[in-house]
C-alpha positions in Angstrom: -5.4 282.1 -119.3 -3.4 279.5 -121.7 -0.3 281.3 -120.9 -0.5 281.4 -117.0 -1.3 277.1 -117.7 1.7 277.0 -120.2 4.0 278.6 -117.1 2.9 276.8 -114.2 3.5 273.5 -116.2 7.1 274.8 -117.1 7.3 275.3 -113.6 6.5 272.3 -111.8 8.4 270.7 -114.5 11.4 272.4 -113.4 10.9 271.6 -109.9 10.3 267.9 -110.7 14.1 268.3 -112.6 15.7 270.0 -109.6 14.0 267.6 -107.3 15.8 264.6 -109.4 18.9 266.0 -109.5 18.8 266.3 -105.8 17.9 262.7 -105.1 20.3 261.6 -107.3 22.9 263.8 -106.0 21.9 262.3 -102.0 22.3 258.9 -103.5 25.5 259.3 -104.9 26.7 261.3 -101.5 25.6 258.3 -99.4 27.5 255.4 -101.9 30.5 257.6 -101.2 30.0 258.0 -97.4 29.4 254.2 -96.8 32.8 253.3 -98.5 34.5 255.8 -96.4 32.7 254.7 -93.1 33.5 250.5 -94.2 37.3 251.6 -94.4 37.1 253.8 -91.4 35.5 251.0 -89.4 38.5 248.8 -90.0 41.5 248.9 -87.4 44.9 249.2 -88.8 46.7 246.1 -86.8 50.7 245.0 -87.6 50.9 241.4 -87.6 53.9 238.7 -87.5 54.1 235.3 -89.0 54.2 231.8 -86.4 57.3 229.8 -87.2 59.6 227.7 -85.8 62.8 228.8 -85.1 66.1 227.2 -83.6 66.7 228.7 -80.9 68.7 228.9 -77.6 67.6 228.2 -74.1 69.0 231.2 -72.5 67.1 233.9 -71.1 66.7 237.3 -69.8 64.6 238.7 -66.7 64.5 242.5 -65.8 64.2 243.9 -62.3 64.5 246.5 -59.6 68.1 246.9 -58.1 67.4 247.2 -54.0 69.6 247.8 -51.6 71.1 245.2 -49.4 70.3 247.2 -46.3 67.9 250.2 -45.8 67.1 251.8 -41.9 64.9 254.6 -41.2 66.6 255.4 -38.1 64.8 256.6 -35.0 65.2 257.8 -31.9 65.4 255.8 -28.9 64.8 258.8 -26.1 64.1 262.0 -26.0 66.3 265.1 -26.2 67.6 268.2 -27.8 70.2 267.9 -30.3 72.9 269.9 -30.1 75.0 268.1 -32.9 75.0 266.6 -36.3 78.2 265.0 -37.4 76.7 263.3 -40.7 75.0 264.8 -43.8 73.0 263.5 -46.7 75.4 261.7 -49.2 78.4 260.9 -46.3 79.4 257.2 -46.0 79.1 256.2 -42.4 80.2 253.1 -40.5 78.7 250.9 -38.3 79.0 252.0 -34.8 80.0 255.9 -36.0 78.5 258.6 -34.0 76.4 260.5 -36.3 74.7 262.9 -34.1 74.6 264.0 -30.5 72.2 264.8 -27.8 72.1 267.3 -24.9 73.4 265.3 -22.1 74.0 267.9 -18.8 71.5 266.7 -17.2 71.9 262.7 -17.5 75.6 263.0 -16.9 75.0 264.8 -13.7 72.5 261.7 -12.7 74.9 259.5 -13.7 77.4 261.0 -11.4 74.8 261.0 -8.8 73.9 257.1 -10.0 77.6 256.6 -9.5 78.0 258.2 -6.0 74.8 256.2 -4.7 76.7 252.9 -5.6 80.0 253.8 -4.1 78.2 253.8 -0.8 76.3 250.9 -1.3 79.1 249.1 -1.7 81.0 250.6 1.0 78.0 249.8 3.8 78.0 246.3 2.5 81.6 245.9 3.5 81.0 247.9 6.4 77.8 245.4 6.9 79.5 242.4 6.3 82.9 242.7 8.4 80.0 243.4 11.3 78.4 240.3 10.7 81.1 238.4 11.0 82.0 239.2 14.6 77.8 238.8 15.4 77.4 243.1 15.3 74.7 243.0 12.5 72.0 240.0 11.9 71.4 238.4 8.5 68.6 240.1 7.7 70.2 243.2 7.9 73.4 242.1 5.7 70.5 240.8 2.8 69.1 244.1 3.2 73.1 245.4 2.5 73.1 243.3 -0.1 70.1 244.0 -1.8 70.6 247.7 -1.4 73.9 247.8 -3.5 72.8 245.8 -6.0 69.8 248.2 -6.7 72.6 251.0 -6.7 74.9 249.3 -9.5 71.4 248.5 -11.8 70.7 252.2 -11.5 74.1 253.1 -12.1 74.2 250.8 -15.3 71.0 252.4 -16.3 72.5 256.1 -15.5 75.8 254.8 -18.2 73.5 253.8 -20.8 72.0 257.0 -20.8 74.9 258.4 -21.1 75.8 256.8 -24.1 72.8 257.3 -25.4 73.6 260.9 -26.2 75.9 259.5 -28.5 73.5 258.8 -31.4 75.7 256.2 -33.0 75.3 254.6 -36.8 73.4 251.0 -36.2 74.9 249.4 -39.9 77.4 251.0 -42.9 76.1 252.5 -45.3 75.2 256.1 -47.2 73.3 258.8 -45.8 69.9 259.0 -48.1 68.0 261.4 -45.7 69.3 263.8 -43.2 65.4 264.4 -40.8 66.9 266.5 -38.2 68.5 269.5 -37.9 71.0 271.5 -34.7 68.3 272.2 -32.1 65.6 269.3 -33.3 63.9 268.0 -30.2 63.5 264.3 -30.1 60.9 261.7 -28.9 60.7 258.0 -27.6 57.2 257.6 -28.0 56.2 258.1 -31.1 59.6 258.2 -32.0 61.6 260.5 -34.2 62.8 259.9 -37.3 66.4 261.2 -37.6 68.3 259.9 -41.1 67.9 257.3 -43.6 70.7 255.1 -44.3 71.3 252.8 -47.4 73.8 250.2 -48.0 74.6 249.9 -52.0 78.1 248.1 -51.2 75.7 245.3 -52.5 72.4 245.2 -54.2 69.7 242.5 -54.3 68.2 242.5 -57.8 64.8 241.1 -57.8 63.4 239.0 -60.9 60.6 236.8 -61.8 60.6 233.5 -64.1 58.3 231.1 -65.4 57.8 227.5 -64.3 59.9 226.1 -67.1 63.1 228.3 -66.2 62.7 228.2 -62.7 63.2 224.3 -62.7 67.0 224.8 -63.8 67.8 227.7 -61.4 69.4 226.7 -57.6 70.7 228.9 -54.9 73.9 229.9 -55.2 74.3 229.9 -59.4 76.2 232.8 -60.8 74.8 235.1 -62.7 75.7 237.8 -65.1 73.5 240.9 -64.9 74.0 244.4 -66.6 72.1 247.7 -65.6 70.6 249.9 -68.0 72.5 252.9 -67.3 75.9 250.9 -67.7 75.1 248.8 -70.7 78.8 247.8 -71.2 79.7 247.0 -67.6 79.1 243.5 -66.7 78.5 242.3 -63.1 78.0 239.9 -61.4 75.6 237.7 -58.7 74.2 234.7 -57.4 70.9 233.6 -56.4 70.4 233.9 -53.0 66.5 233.1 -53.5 64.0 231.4 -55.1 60.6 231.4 -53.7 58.6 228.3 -53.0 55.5 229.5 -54.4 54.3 231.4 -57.6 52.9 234.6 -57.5 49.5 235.8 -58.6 50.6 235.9 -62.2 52.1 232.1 -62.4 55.5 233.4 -62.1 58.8 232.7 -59.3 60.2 235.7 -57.9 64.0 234.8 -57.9 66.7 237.5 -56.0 70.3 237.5 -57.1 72.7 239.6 -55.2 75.5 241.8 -56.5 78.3 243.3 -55.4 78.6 246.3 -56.4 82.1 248.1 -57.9 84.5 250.6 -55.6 82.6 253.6 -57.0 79.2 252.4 -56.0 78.0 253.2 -59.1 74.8 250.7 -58.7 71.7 252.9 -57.5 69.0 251.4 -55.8 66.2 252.1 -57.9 67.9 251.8 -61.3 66.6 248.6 -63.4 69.0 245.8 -64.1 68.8 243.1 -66.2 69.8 238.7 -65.2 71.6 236.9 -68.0 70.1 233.0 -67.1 72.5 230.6 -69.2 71.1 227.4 -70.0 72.5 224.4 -70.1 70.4 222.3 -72.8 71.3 222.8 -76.4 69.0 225.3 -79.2 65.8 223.6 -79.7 63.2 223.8 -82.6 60.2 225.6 -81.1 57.1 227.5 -82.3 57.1 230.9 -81.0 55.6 234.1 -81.6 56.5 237.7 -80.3 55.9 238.4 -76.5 53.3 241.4 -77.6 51.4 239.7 -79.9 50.1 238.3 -76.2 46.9 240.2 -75.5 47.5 241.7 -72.0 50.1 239.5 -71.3 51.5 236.5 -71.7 49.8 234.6 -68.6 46.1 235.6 -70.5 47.0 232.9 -73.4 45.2 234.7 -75.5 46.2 236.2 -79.4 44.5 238.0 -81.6 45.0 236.3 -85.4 44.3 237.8 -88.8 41.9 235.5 -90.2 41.3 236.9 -94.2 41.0 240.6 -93.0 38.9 239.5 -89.8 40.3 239.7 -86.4 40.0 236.1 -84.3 41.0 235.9 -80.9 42.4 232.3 -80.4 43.2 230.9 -76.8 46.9 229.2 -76.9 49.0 227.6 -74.6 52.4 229.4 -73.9 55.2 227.5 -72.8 59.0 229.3 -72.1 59.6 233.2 -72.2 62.8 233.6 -74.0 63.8 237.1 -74.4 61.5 238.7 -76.6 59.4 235.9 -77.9 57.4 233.1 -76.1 57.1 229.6 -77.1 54.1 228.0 -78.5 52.9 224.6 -77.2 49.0 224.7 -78.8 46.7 226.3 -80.2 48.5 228.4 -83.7 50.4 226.8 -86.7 53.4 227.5 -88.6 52.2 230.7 -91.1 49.2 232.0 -88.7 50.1 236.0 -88.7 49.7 237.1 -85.4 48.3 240.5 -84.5 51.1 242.5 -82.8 50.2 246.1 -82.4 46.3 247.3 -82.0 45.1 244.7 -79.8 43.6 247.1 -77.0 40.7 248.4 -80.2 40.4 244.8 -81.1 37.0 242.8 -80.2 36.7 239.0 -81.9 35.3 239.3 -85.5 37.1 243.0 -86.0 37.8 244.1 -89.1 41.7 244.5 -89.8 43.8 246.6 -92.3 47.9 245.1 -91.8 49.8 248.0 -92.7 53.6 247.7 -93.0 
């Protein structure tokens, strides 16, 4: 009996030191896992220092090259056609027959049309010799009258048709689409597209600016704009536009037209980039990075590392000059600046800057 006492107590006594260790094990496990979640809950940010810098006026907007021209062109009447004298990537001229329609059976009305006035005309001679020695009445000369100019409308009419089998180019440019083929069938109402044609012998290059840069633009400046595929060619425009009104974001949209080279070698649809000179001298301003801007720049608002904490600090922006924005209120001289990481960034964050 002592002995089976003497073994449960060694027992329990083991269990009591097993259930210890284990306690003090699952303390020891949760220290360690609540360091690791503290750092995990941090965001890793990159951050730039506010500071004023001399800098230079001039500026830089990007666009969208567009063409000076662009037709879908359609078809006035119907018909079969029976030719196509343009394909996709010829340069046509204005005026150019580019295609041709089945026309038997309007040049046989306009031969009729033709005929019809011929003796219209002839009666009304006939008519009007009469009258004059008392044969016919006025009535019946009006009626002459009336009767050939009805025939020449109609033969007018029956000559346009004609040449309306001559589908004809309606400005110059390059064929983008070719929409009919030898034997296409085409309709007035709705009417049928037949080819697209684009006009790249100059480009309008479409840009926006800010209040502060707009006030020194004016139509007709030059400009200097380079296109991302030709880096070291240099063209050049003038502004041709500047809109009277700011958009939804607070910007101008400004257009500058360029004449393109002998090769064409300006696409519509390639970006481009305006080179604005200004005409003040470099200038001492605050600014910060353009994507240290949460959103964009038009929100006013940064995110600013505030001893490891993330504080989002309303601003007021002033000029866009290339790749940083000017500072008017709201940050000092030293502030770092959150510049990558905003979009898992709420106000009171915490922040690791890493390199």
């Amino acid at each position: 009996m002592k002995k089976n006492i003497i073994t449960i107590l060694v027992i329990l006594g083991a269990l009591a030191l097993i259930v210890a260790t284990l306690m003090k094990n699952k303390k020891e496990n949760q220290a360690k896992i609540d360091v690791v979640a503290e750092k995990n809950a941090s965001v890793s940010v990159k951050v730039a220092t506010v500071a004023t810098e001399n800098i230079a006026l001039d500026f830089t907007a990007n666009g969208i090259f567009e063409p000076i021209q662009q037709l879908t062109f359609c078809a006035e009447k119907s018909g079969k056609v029976i030719r196509v004298l343009a394909k996709e990537g010829d340069v046509v001229r204005e005026g150019q027959v580019i295609a041709i329609v089945r026309g038997d059976v309007i040049n046989v009305n306009a031969q009729a049309a033709e005929a019809a006035y011929q003796n219209a005309k002839t009666d009304y001679t006939r008519f009007e010799n009469a009258f004059k020695t008392g044969g016919v009445t006025k009535q019946q000369l009006d009626q002459s009258r009336l009767a050939m100019i009805n025939a020449e409308t109609n033969y007018k009419q029956a000559n346009i048709n004609v040449g309306d089998t001559q589908i004809k180019s309606p400005i110059s440019g390059v064929i983008n689409k070719k929409m009919i083929e030898v034997g296409s069938i085409l309709a007035g109402m709705p009417p049928t597209n037949m080819f697209e044609i684009v006009n790249v012998s100059r480009l309008k290059l479409k840009v926006t600016v800010n209040e502060n840069q707009v006030a020194g633009l004016k139509v007709g400046n030059n400009i200097k704009v380079t296109s991302s595929v030709y880096p070291d060619n240099i063209f050049f425009g003038k502004i041709t536009f500047i809109a009277a009104k700011a958009d939804s974001s607070l910007n101008f949209p400004v257009e500058i037209e360029i004449a393109n080279n002998s090769n064409n070698d300006l696409k519509a649809g390639m970006y481009g980039t305006a080179q604005f000179a200004s005409n003040q001298q470099k200038q001492n301003l605050m600014v910060v990075p353009r994507n240290a801007f949460v959103g964009s720049v038009s929100s006013n608002q940064i995110f600013v590392n505030n001893k490891g904490t993330a504080e989002l600090k309303t601003v007021t922006a002033g000029r866009i000059i290339g790749d940083k924005v000017e500072i008017l209120k709201g940050l000092n001289n030293g502030d770092q600046v959150i510049v990558t990481g905003q979009i898992n960034l709420n106000n009171g964050s915490k922040i690791e800057v890493i390199k």
